[in-house]
LUMFINU-290956 format. One line per 3 residues: number of its first residue (from 1); their letters; for each residue y, z, x of C-alpha. Coordinates in pm, 1 decimal, padded with zeros to 6 digits. Each point is the difference from the previous one (the first is absolute). Layout:
NUM = a = Y:Z:X  ... $
***
This chain:
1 = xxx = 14413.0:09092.8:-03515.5  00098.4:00030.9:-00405.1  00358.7:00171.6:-00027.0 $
4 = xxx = -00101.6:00061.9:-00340.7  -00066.2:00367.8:00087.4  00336.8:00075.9:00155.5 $
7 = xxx = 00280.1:00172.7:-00218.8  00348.7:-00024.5:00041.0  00169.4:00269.0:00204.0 $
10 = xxx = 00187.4:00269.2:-00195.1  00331.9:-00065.3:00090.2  00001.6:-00345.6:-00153.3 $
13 = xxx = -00142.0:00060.6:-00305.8  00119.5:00058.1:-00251.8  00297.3:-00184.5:-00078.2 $
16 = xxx = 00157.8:-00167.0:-00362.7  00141.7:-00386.5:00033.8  00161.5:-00108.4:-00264.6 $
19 = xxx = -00182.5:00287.3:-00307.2  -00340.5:-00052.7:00185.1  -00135.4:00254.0:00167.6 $
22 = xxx = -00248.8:-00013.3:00256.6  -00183.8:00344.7:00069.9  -00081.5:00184.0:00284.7 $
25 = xxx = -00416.2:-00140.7:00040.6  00047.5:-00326.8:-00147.4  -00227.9:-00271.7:00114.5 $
28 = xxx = 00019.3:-00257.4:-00196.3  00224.9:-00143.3:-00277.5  -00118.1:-00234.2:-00306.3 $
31 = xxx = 00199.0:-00214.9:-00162.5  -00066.9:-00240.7:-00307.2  00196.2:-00262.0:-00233.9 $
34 = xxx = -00099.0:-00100.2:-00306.0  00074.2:-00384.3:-00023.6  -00032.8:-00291.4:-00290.5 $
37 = xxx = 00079.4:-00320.8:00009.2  00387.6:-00062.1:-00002.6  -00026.3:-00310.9:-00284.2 $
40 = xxx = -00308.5:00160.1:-00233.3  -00178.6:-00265.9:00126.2  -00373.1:00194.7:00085.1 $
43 = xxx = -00152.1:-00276.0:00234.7  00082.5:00145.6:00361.2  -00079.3:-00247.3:00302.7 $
46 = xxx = -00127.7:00300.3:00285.7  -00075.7:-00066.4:00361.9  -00241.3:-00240.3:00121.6 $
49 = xxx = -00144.2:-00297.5:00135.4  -00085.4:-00344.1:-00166.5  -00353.0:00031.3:00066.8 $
52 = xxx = -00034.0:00362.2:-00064.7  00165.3:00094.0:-00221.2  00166.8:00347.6:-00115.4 $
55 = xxx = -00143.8:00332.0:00094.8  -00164.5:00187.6:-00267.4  -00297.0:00286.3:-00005.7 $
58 = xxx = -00091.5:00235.8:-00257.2  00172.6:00331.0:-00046.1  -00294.6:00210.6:00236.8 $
61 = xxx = 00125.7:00307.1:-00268.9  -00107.8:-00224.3:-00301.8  00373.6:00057.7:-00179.1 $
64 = xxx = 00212.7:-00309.9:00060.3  -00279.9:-00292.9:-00000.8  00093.1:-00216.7:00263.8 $
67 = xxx = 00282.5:00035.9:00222.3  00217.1:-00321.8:00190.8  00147.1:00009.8:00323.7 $
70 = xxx = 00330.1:-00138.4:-00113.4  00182.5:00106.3:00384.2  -00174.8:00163.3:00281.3 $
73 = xxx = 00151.1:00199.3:00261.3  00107.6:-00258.1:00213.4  00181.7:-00187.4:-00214.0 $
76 = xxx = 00223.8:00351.9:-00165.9  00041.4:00082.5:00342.4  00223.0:-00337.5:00049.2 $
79 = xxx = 00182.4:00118.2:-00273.3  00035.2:00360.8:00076.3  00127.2:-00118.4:00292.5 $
82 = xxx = 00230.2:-00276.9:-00151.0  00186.3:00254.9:-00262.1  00142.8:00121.8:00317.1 $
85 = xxx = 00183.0:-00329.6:00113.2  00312.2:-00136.9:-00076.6  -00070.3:-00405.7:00141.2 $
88 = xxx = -00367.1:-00002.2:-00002.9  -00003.2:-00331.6:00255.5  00207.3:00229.7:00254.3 $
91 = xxx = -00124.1:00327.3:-00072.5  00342.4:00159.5:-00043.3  -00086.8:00360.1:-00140.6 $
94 = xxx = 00190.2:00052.4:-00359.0  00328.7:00226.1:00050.8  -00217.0:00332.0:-00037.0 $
97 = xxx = -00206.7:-00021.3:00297.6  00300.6:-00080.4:00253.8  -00043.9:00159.4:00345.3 $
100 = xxx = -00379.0:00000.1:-00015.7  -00156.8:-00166.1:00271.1  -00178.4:-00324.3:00035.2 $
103 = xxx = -00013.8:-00298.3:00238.5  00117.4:-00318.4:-00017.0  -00109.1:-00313.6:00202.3 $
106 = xxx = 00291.4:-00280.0:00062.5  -00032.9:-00330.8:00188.7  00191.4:00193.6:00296.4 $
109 = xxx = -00030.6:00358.1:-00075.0  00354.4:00043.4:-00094.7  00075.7:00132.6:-00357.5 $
112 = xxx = 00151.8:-00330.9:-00116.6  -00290.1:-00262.7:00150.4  -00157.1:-00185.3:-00209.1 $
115 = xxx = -00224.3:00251.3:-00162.3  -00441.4:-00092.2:-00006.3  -00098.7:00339.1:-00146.1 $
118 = xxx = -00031.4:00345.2:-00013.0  -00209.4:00341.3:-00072.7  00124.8:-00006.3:-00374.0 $
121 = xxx = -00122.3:-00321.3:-00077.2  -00292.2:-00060.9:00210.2  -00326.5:00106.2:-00052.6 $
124 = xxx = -00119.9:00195.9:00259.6  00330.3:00205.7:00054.6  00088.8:00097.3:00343.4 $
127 = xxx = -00376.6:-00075.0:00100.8  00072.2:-00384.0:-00070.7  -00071.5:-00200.1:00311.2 $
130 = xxx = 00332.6:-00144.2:-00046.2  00179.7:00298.9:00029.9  -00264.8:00155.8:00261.3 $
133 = xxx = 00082.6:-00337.0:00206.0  00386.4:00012.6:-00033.3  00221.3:00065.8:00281.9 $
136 = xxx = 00323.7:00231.0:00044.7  00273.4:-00205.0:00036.0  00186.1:00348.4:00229.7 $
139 = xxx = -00189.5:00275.6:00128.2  00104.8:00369.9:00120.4  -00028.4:00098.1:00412.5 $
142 = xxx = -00283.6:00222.3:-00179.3  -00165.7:-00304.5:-00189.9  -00019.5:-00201.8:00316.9 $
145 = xxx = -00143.8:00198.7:00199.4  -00272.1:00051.3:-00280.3  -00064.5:-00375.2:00040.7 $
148 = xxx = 00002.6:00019.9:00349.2  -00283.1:00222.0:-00011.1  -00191.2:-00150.3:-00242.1 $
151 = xxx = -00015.9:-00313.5:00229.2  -00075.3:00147.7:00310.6  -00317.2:00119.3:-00198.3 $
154 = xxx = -00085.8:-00288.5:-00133.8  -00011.1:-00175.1:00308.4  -00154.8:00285.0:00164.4 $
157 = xxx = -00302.7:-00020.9:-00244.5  -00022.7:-00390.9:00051.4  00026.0:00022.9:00384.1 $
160 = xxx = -00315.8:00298.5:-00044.0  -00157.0:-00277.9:-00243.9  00044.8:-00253.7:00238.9 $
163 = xxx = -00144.9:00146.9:00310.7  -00357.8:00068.4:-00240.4  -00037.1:-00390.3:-00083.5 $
166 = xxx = 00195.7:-00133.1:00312.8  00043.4:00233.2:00323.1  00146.0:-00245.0:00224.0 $
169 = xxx = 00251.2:-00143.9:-00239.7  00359.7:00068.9:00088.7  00193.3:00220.1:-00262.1 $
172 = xxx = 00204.1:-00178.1:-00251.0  00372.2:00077.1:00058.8  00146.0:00250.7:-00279.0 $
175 = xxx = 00200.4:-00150.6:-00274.8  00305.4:00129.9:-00165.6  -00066.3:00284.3:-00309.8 $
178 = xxx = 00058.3:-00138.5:-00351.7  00205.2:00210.1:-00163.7  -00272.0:-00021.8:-00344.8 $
181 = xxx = 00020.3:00275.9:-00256.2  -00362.5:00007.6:-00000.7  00030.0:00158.5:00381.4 $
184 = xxx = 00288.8:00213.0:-00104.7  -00255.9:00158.0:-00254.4  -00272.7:00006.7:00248.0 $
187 = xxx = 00237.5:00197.8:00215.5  00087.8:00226.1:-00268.9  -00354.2:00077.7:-00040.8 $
190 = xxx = -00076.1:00077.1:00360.2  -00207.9:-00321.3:00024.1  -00106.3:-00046.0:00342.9 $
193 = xxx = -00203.4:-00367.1:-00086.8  -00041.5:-00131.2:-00353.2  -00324.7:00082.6:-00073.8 $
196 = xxx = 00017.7:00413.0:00094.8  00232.3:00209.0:-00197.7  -00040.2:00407.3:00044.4 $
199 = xxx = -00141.3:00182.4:-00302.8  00265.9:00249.5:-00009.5  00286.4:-00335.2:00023.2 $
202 = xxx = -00169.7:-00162.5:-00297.0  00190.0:00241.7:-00241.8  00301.2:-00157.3:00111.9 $
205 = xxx = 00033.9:-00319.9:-00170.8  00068.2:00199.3:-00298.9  00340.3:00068.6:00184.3 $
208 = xxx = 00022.9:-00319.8:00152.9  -00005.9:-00172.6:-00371.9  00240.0:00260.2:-00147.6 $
211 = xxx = 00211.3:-00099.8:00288.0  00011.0:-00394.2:-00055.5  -00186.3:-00084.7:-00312.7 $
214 = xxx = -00054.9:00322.7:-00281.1  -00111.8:-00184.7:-00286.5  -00285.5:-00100.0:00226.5 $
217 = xxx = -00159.5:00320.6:-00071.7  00057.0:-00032.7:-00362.3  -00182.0:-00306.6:-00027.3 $
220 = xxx = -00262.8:00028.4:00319.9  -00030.7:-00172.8:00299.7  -00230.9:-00123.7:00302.3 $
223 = xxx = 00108.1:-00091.1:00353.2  -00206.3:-00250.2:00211.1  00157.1:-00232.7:00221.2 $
226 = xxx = -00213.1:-00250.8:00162.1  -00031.6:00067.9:00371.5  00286.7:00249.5:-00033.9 $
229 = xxx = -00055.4:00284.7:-00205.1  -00369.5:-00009.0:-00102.0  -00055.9:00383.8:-00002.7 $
232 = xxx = -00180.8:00053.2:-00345.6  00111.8:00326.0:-00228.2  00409.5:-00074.0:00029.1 $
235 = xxx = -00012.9:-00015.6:-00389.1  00030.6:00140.8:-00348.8  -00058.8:-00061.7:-00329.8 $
238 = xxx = 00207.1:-00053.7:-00299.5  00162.5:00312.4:-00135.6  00120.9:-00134.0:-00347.7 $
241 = xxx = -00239.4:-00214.5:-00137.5  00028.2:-00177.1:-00353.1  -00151.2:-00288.3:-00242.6 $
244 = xxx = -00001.2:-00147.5:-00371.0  -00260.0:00037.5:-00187.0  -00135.0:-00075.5:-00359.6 $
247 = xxx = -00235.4:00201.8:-00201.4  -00205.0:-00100.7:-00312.8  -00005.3:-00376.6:00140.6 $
250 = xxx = -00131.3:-00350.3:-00190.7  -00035.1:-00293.2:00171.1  00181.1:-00328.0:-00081.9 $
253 = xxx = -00033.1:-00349.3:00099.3  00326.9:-00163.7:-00085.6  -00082.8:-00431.1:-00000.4 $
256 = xxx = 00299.2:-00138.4:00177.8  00074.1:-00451.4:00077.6  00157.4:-00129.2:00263.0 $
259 = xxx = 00102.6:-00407.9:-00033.6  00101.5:-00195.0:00310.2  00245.1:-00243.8:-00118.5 $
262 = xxx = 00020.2:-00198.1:00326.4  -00401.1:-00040.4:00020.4  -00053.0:00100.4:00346.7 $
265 = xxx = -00230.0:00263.9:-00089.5  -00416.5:-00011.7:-00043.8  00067.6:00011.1:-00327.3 $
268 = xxx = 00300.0:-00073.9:-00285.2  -00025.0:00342.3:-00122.2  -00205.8:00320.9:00139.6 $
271 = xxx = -00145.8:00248.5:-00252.8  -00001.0:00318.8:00115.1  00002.0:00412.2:-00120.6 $
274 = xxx = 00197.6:00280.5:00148.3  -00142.6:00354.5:-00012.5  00207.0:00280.4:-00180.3 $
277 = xxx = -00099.9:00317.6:-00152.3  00142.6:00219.1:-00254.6  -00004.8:00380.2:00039.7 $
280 = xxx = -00024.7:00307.2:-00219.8  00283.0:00190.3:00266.1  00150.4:-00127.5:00236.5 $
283 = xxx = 00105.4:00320.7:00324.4  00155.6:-00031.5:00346.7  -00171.5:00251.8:00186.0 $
286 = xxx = 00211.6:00127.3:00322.4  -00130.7:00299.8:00193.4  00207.6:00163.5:00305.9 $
289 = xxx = -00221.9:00150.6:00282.8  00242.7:00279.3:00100.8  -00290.4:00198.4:00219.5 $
292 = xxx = -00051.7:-00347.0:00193.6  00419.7:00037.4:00115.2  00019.2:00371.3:00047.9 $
295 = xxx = -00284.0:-00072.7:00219.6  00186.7:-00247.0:00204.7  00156.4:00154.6:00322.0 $
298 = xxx = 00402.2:-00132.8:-00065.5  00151.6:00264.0:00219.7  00078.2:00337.4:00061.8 $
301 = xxx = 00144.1:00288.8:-00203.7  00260.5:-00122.7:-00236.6  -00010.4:-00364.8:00109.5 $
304 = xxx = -00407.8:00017.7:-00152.5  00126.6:00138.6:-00305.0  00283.8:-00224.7:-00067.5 $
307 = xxx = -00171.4:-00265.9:00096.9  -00319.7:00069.8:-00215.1  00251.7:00019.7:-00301.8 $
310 = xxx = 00138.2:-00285.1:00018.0  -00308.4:-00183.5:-00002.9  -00131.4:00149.6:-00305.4 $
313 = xxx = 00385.8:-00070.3:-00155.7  -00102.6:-00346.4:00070.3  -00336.4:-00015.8:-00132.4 $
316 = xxx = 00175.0:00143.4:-00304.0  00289.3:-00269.2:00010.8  -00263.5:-00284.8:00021.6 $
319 = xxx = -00184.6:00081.8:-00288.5  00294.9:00083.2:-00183.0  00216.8:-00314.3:00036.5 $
322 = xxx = -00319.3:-00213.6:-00087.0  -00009.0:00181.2:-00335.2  00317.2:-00043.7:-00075.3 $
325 = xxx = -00011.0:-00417.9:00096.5  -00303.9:00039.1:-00288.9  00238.1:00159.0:-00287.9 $
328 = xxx = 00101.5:-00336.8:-00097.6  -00314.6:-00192.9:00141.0  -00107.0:-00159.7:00341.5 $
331 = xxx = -00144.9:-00307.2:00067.7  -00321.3:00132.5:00210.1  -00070.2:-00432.0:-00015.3 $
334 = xxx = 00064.3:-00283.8:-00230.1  -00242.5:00142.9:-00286.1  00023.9:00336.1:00081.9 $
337 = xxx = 00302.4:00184.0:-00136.9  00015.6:00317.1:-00080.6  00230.7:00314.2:-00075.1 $
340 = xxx = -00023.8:00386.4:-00068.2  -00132.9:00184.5:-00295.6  00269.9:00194.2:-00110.5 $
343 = xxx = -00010.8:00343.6:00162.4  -00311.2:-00123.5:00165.7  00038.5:00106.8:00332.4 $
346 = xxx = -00189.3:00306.3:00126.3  -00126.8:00196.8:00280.6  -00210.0:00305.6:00128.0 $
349 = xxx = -00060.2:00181.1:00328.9  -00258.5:00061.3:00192.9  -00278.1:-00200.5:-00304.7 $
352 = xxx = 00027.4:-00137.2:-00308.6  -00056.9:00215.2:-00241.9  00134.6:-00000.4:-00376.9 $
355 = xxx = 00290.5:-00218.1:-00114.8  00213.2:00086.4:00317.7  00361.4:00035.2:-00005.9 $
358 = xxx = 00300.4:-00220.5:-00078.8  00109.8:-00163.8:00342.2  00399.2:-00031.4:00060.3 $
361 = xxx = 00010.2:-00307.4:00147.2  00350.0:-00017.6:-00184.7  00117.8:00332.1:00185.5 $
364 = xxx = -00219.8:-00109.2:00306.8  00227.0:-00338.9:00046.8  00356.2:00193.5:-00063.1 $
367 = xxx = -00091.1:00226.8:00279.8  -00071.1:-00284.9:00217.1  00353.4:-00148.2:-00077.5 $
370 = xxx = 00165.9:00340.5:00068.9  -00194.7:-00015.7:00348.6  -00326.4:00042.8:00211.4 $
373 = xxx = 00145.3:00204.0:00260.5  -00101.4:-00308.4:00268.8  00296.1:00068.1:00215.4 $
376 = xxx = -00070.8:00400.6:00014.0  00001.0:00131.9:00367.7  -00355.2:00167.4:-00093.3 $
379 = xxx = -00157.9:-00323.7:-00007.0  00137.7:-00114.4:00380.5  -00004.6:-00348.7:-00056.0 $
382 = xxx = 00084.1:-00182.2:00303.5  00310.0:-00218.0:-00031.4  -00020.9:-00354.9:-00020.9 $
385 = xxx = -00348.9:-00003.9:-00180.7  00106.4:-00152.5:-00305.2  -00019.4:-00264.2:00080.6 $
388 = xxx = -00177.5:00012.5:00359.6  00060.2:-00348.8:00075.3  -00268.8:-00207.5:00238.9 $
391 = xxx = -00018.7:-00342.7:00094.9  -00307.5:-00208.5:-00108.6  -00203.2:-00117.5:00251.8 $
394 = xxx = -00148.2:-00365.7:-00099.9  -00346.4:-00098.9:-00060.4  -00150.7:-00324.3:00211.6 $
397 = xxx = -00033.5:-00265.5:-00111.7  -00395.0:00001.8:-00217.6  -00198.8:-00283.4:00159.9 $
400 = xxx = -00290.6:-00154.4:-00181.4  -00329.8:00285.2:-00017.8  00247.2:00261.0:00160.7 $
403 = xxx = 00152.7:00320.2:-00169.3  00364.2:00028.3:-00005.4  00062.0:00267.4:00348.5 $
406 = xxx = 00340.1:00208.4:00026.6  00269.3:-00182.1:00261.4  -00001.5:00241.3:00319.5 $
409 = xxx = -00233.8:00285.6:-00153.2  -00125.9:00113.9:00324.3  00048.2:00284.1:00208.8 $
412 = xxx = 00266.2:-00145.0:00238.7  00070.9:-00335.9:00035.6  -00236.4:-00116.0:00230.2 $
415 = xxx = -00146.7:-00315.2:-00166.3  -00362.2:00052.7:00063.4  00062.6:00326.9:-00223.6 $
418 = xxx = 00195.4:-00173.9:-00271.5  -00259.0:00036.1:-00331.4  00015.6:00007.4:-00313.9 $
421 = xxx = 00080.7:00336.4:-00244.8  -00152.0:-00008.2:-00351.1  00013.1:00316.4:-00212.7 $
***
């Protein structure tokens, strides 16, 4: 079901973060930055393969001749989620964003293990079959008992399984519950087995991803854990979505040598041609789908609302502090730089329509520095969350024509029931 429909609910809207205002009925927010390239050097390298080459169609409108992909929404996303780090190999959040929650996966699941990865870096977010697969190093009286119950079902359902295909085998002796966040959110779902999850529960991962991993919803997700969480529709697309693109584009073939002075190579020297383009205008293009996260269920009353703001502070944030890396230029890749037109940022709400508005990414980023608001008691964070520290659970060893299975990813730790999880 589209959430494009769905408005956000009075009391959250409107609200002004740092001089921009978002109205009561907005649904979605453009955003665009004029760019050039940083050394007045017009030959742009865009993205592409070796044997395809860049992206380029003609303008359907008939205005701007032919237009390049130069980044597509994958690739800004890694960087609209990157502006937000501090050590982008650890996935430290920058000073602004302290307090909000994400998890982190350590060699032993204590906070200073030998870190392996976590949601701010990898990805699949919180959905990552790493993270799904981790372990909690301590659990509540509460948590336990969760796990408890999960097994007992699990091995109920095999034991009903078994007594289909084999009626006089003996049952298999119940193993001990893995304490695996992917059961924990199970549990917090009301998931009885992996593949069944009640239509009114669904709603809740919304919460559940607020809870542990926010920017997930920000930048979409999908859950599907082999043989552990295979229930399809625990997902949701992105909610800020941007890419680079050039308008008014040439092609150009630039001739390029390479010489092998040892003589190893087929040949002493390869002749070969890169593909650039050059491009009329040059526009980041950033659009914030605020219906899509007033539509998400986050909590109740006040926590909803707070909750819902902050998100769209962050969306804000994102595209901001990318602009502002772009005043004095950003390497996109090694032929690729490129840096805002002065005053060449812009938005408009709801379409584009016009020449849109001057966007304060300036006033946007000062507000940020004065404070988000992550620690407010509206927002009912739950302690410990930022990190939430697990411990990794090891992969097998891959043997020749086999695909690489998750260490103990089964339902308890019976061996017979010990298979793989790929997400």
């Amino acid at each position: 079901m589209s959430h494009s429909t769905t408005q956000a609910p009075p009391s959250a809207l409107p609200f002004t973060f740092g001089g921009f205002t978002i109205p009561a009925g907005c649904r979605r927010i453009f955003i665009t930055a004029e760019l050039e390239p940083s050394n007045g050097d017009p030959r742009i390298q865009p993205t592409g393969f070796p044997d395809i080459g860049p992206v380029l169609y003609p303008d359907p409108a008939e205005k701007d001749g032919l237009i390049c992909l130069i980044d597509g929404e994958a690739k800004m996303g890694q960087f609209l989620e990157e502006v937000c780090l501090s050590d982008k190999y650890e996935g430290v959040w920058r000073s602004e964003l302290t307090g909000l929650p994400y998890i982190k996966l350590t060699s032993d699941g204590t906070l200073n293990g030998d870190f392996v990865t976590s949601t701010t870096i990898d990805g699949h977010r919180f959905a990552s079959e790493y993270v799904m697969g981790a372990q909690f190093a301590e659990v509540s009286a509460e948590m336990k008992k969760a796990f408890d119950e999960q097994a007992a079902a699990a091995k109920a359902k095999e034991d009903e399984d078994e007594k289909k295909t084999s009626p006089k085998k003996p049952s298999k002796k119940a193993g001990t519950a893995k304490h695996e966040f992917v059961l924990w959110v199970r549990h917090l779902l009301g998931m009885k087995t992996k593949d069944r999850c009640p239509a009114s529960h669904v709603p809740r991962i919304f919460k559940v991803a607020m809870e542990y991993d926010p920017m997930a919803l920000l930048h979409g997700f999908q859950i599907s854990v082999k043989d552990k969480l295979t229930f399809v529709g625990l997902r949701s697309p992105r909610a800020i979505t941007g890419s680079v693109i050039g308008l008014g584009c040439d092609r150009l073939a630039v001739p390029g040598v390479r010489f092998d002075p040892i003589g190893t190579a087929a040949a002493s020297q390869a002749i070969f041609q890169k593909q650039r383009i050059t491009a009329k205008r040059i526009e980041a293009r950033f659009c914030i789908d605020v219906s899509l996260l007033a539509s998400m269920r986050l909590g109740d009353g006040e926590q909803a609302r707070a909750r819902l703001e902050l998100l769209i502070k962050l969306a804000l944030c994102k595209v901001a502090w990318f602009i502002g890396e772009m005043q004095d230029g950003k390497r996109l890749r090694t032929e690729c730089d490129l840096r805002l037109v002065k005053n060449g940022a812009r938005f408009w709400l709801n379409r584009i329509d016009g020449k849109g508005a001057s966007f304060p990414f300036p006033a946007i980023t000062t507000a940020a520095s004065a404070g988000l608001g992550i620690t407010e008691p509206a927002l009912d964070f739950t302690p410990g969350h930022s990190p939430l520290v697990l411990r990794h659970v090891a992969s097998k060893p891959k043997n020749d024509g086999e695909s690489t299975e998750g260490e103990g990813n089964g339902e308890t730790e019976a061996p017979e029931s010990e298979e793989g999880g790929d997400a």
